[in-house]
PLY file of the C-alpha trace (Angstrom):
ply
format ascii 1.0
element vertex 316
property float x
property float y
property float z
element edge 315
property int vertex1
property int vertex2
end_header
298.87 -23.13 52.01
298.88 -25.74 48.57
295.57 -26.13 47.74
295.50 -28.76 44.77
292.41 -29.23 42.76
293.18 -32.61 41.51
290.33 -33.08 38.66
287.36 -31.28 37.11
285.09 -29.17 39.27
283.17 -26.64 38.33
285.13 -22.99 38.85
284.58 -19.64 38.60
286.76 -16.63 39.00
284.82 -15.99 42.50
285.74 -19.33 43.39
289.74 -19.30 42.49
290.05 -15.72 43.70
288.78 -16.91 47.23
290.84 -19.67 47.20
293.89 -17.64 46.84
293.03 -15.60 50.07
293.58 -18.95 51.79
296.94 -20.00 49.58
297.92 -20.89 46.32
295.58 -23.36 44.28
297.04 -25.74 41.44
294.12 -26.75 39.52
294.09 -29.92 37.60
290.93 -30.15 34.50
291.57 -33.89 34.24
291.44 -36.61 36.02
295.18 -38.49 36.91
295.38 -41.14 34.83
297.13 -43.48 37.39
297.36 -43.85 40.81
301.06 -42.67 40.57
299.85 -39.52 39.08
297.67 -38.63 42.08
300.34 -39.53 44.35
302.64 -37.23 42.18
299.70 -34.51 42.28
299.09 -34.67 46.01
302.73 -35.17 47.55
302.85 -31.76 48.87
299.24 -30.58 49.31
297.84 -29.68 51.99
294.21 -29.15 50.77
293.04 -30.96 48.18
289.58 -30.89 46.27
288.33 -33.81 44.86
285.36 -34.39 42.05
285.73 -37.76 40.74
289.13 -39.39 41.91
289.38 -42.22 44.40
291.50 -40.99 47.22
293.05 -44.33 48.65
294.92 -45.12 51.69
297.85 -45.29 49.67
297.18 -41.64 48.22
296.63 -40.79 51.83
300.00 -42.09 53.08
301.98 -40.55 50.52
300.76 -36.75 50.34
302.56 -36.24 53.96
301.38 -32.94 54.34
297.65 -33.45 53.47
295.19 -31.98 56.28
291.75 -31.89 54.82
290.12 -33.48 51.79
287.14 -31.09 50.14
285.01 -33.33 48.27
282.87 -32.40 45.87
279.97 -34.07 45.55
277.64 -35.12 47.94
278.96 -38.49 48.75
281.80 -39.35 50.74
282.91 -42.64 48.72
285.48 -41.13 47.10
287.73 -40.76 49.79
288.92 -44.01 52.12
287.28 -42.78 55.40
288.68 -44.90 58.22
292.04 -44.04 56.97
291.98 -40.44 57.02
290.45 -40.42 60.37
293.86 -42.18 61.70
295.94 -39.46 60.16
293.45 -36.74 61.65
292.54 -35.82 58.04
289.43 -33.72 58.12
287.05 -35.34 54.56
284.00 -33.23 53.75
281.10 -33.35 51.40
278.41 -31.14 49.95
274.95 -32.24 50.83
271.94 -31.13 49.22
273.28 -28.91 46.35
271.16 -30.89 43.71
268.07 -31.37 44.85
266.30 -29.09 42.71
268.21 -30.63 39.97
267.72 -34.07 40.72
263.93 -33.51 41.47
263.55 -31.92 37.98
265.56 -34.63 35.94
263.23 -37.60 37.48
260.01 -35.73 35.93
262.13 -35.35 32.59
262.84 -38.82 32.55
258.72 -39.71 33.33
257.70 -37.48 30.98
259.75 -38.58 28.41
259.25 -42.15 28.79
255.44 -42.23 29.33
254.80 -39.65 26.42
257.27 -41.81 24.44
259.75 -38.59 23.46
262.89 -40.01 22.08
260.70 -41.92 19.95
258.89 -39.44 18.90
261.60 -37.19 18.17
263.97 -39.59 15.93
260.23 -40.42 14.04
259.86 -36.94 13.36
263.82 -36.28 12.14
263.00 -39.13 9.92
260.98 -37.39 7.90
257.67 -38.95 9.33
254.79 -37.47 11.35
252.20 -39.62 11.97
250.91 -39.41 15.97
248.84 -42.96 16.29
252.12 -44.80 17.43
252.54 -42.31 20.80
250.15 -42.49 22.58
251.16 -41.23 26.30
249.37 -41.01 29.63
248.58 -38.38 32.06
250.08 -37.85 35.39
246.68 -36.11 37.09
245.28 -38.67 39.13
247.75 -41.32 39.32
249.55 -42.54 42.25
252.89 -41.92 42.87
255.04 -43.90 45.11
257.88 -42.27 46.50
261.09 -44.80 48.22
262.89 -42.41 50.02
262.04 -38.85 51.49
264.93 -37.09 51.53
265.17 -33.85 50.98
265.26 -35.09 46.91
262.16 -37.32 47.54
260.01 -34.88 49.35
261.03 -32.35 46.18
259.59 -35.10 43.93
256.57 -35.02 46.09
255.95 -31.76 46.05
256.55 -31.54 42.24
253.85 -34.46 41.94
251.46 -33.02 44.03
251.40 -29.91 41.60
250.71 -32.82 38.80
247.86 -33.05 40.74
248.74 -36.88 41.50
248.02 -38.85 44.84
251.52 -39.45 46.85
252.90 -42.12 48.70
255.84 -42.43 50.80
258.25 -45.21 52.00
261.07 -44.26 54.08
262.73 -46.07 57.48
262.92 -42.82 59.13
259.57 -41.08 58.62
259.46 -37.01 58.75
255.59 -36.51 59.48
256.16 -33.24 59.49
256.82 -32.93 55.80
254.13 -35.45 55.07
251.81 -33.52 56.28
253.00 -30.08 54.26
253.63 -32.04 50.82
250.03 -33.89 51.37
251.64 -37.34 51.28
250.68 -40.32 53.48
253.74 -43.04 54.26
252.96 -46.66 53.84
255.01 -49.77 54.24
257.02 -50.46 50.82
254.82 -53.96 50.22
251.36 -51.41 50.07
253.21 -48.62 47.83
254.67 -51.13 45.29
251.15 -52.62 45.11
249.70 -49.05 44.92
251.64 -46.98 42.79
251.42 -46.24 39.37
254.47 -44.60 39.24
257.61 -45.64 41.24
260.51 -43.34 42.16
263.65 -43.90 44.07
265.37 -41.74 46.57
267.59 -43.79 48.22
271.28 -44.10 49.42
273.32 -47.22 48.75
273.58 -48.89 51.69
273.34 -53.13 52.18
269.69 -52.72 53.18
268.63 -50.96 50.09
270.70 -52.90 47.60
268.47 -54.56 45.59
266.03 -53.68 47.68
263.54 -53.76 44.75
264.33 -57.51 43.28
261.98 -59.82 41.24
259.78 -60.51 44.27
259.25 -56.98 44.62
258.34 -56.28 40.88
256.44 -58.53 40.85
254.18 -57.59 43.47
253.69 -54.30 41.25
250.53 -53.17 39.21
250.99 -54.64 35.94
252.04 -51.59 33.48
253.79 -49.63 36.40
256.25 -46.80 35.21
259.69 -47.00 37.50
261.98 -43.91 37.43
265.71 -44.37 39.39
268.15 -41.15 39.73
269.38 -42.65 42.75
271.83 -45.70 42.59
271.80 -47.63 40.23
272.45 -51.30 42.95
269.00 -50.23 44.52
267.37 -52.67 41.73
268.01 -55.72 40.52
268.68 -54.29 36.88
267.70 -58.23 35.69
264.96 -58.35 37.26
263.97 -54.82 35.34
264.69 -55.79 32.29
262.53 -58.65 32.71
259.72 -56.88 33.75
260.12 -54.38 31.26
259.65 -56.72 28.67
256.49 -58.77 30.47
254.77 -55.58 30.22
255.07 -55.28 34.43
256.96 -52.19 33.81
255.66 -50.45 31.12
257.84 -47.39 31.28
261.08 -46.92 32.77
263.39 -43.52 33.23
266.91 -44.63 34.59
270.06 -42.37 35.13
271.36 -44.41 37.12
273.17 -48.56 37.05
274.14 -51.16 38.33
277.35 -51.22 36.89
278.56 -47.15 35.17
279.24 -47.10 32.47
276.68 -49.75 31.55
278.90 -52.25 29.57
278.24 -52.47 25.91
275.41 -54.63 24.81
273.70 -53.82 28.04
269.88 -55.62 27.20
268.54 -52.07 28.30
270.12 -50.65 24.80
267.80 -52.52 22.82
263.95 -51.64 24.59
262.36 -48.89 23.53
260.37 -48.40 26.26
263.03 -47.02 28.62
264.47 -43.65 28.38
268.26 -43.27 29.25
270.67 -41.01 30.45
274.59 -40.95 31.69
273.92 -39.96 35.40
273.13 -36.42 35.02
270.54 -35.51 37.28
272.67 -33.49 39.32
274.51 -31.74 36.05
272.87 -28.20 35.73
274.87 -24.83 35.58
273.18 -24.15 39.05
273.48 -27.18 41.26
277.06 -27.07 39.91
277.63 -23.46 41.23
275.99 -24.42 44.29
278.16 -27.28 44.48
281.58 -25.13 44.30
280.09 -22.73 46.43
279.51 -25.09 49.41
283.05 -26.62 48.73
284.73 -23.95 49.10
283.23 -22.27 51.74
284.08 -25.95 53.50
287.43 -25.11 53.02
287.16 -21.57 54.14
285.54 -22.99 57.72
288.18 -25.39 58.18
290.98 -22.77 57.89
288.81 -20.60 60.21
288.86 -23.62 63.23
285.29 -24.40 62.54
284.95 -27.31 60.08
281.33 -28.48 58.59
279.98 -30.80 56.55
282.44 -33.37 57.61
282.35 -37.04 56.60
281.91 -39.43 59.58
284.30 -42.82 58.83
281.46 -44.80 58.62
279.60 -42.66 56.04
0 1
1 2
2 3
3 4
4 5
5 6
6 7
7 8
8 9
9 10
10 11
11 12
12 13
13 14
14 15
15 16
16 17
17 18
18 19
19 20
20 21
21 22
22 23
23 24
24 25
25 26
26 27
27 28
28 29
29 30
30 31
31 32
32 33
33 34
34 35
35 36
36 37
37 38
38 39
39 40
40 41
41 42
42 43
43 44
44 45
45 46
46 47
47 48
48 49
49 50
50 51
51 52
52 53
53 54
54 55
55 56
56 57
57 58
58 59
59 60
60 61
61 62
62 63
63 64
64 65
65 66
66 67
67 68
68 69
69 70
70 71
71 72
72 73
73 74
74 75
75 76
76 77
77 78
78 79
79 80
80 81
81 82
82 83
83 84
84 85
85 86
86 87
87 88
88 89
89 90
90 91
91 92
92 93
93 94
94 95
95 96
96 97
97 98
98 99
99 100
100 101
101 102
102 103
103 104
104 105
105 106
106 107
107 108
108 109
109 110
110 111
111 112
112 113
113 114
114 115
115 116
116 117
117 118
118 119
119 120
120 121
121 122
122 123
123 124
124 125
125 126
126 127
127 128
128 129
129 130
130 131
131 132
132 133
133 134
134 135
135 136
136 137
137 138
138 139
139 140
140 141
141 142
142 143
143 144
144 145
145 146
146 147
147 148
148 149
149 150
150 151
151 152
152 153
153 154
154 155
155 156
156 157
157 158
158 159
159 160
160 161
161 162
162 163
163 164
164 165
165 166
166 167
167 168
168 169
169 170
170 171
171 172
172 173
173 174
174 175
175 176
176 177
177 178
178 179
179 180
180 181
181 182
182 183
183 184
184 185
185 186
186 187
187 188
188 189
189 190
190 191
191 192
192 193
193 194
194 195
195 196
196 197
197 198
198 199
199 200
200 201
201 202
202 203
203 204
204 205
205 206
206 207
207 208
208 209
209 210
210 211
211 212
212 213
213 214
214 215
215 216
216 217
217 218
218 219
219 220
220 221
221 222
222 223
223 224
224 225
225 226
226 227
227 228
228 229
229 230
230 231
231 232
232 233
233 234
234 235
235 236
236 237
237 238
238 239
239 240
240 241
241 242
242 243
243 244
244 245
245 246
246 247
247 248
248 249
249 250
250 251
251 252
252 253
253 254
254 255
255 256
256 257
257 258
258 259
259 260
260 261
261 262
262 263
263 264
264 265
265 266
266 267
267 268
268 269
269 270
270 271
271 272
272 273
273 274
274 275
275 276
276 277
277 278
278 279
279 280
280 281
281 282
282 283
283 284
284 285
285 286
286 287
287 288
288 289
289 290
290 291
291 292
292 293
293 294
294 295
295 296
296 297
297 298
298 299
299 300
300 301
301 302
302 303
303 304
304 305
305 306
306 307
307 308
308 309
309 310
310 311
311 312
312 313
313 314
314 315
C-alpha cells in the first residue's frame, strides 16, 4: 500500500516502523510548493497524511488511487470534504491531542501579559533593573469567563479554579455535568462579558461565532478586562481589539491566534505593548505532537483493519 506523507508531521521511528507493516511510506519534510507538486506527490497514493497542505478537489481528482486522507491536526479544513465523500474517500482528524497544551499556553499568555514579562525581560537584557514600571495583578479572586467548554475550555477551568479564581462559562451546548466537577456556573455571554475579569476563548470557527465578540460586545466589558484567544483568530473583531486595547477597555491581551495568519506586516497589534504575542503555538509541545502522530496513525491502522474512526463528516 503507498502511504505518502506529503509535509511535516511529527515522526518517530515507532511511528514509520508501523507504517511499514501497513506498506511503504514516502515521507515528504516540506510542504509542495505548488499545487502541481501535490498532484505530482499524490498521483499514486493511496494513503496520504496531511499536516498543513490544502487537499483540493483538484488534488482529489488527480491522485486516482487515493482511499483515505489521515489528517493531522484536529481540524478537518484542510481537506475539501464534500468532494471526497463523492469519491468514497474516507478524511480523518485527531481530536483532542492538545488540550493539555493548549490549556497551558492560554495561562502563559495571561501570565505574561498581566505581569508584563516580555517587558520585563528586554528591560532587564538592557542592562536596567528597576521594578516600579511592572506592576502585575493577581489571578486569586478574579473572575474568569470562559466562551467555550470544550474539552480545552473546561481544562482552562480547571486550571483557574486551582488559581483559586471564580469561573464562568458560556457555551450553546451546556455539559452540567462538568460544571458541576470544575465548580463553574454557565451564564449567558451578555452576563460573563459584563462579569469577567478575565476573558478566554474556546471556540470553533463557525458563522455564529465569527466575530462573535465585536465592538458592541467589548464594549459591554469591565473597563481594564484582560482577553486571552488560542482559538481562532475570526472569533473577534481584531479592530475592534485594538481599539479597546488602546481605550484602556482591554487592559491586557494574550493572542496566538488572527484574523488573518500570518498577521500582515505593520499589523497595529505590533506596536502596543500591552499585548503579548505568539505564532499559533498553543498546540506545539513535544507531547501533544507525539500524541498527535500517535492518534494519526493508529487512524490509519483502523481503516486498514475495516473499522475506521475519527472520521470527518462533509459538513465538518
Amino acid at each position: 500500500m503507498n502511504i505518502v506523507i506529503v509535509d511535516h508531521v511529527y515522526l518517530e521511528e515507532e511511528h514509520i516502523k508501523k507504517l511499514q507493516t501497513l506498506g511503504n511510506p514516502k515521507v515528504y519534510t516540506d510542504p509542495p510548493k505548488s499545487a502541481a507538486e501535490l498532484r505530482e506527490r499524490i498521483k499514486d497514493a493511496e494513503i496520504v497524511i496531511v499536516g498543513w497542505t490544502q487537499i483540493d478537489q483538484e488534488a482529489l481528482d488527480s491522485a486516482s488511487k487515493l482511499k483515505m486522507v489521515s489528517i493531522w491536526a484536529t481540524t478537518c479544513h484542510y481537506v475539501d470534504l464534500k468532494a471526497a465523500a463523492k469519491k468514497s474517500i474516507t478524511v480523518t482528524h485527531v481530536p483532542g491531542y492538545a488540550t493539555e497544551s493548549v490549556a497551558e499556553h492560554t495561562f502563559a499568555l495571561l501570565l505574561a501579559a498581566i505581569r508584563k514579562l516580555p517587558l520585563a525581560d528586554q528591560h532587564v537584557r538592557s542592562g536596567e533593573f528597576d521594578w516600579r514600571p511592572f506592576g502585575g495583578r493577581e489571578l486569586a479572586g478574579k473572575t474568569m469567563g470562559v466562551i467555550g467548554t470544550g474539552a480545552i475550555g473546561c481544562r482552562v477551568a480547571e486550571i483557574a479554579r486551582a488559581f483559586k479564581m471564580k469561573v464562568l462559562g458560556y457555551d450553546k451546548y451546556q455539559n452540567m455535568k462538568k460544571a458541576e466537577e470544575i465548580g463553574f456556573v454557565y451564564v449567558d455571554l451578555s452576563t460573563l462579558l459584563k462579569e469577567s475579569d478575565v476573558v478566554s476563548l474556546h471556540v470553533t470557527l463557525t458563522p455564529e461565532t465569527r466575530k462573535m465578540l465585536g465592538k458592541k460586545e467589548i464594549a459591554t466589558m469591565k473597563k481594564g478586562t484582560v482577553l486571552v484567544n488560542t482559538s481562532q483568530g475570526k472569533v473577534i473583531d481584531e479592530e475592534a481589539l485594538i481599539e479597546a486595547l488602546k481605550t484602556g477597555r482591554i487592559a491586557y491581551a494574550g493572542l496566538d491566534v488572527f484574523d488573518e495568519e500570518p498577521p500582515p506586516k505593520g499589523n497595529p497589534l505590533f506596536k502596543l505593548n500591552n499585548v503579548v504575542l505568539s505564532p499559533h503555538i498553543g498546540f506545539n509541545t513535544l507531547e501533544a505532537a507525539k500524541r498527535c502522530t500517535d492518534i494519526c496513525v493508529d487512524n490509519i491502522v483502523k481503516f486498514v483493519q475495516g473499522h475506521p474512526q475519527n472520521m470527518c463528516a462533509p459538513s465538518a
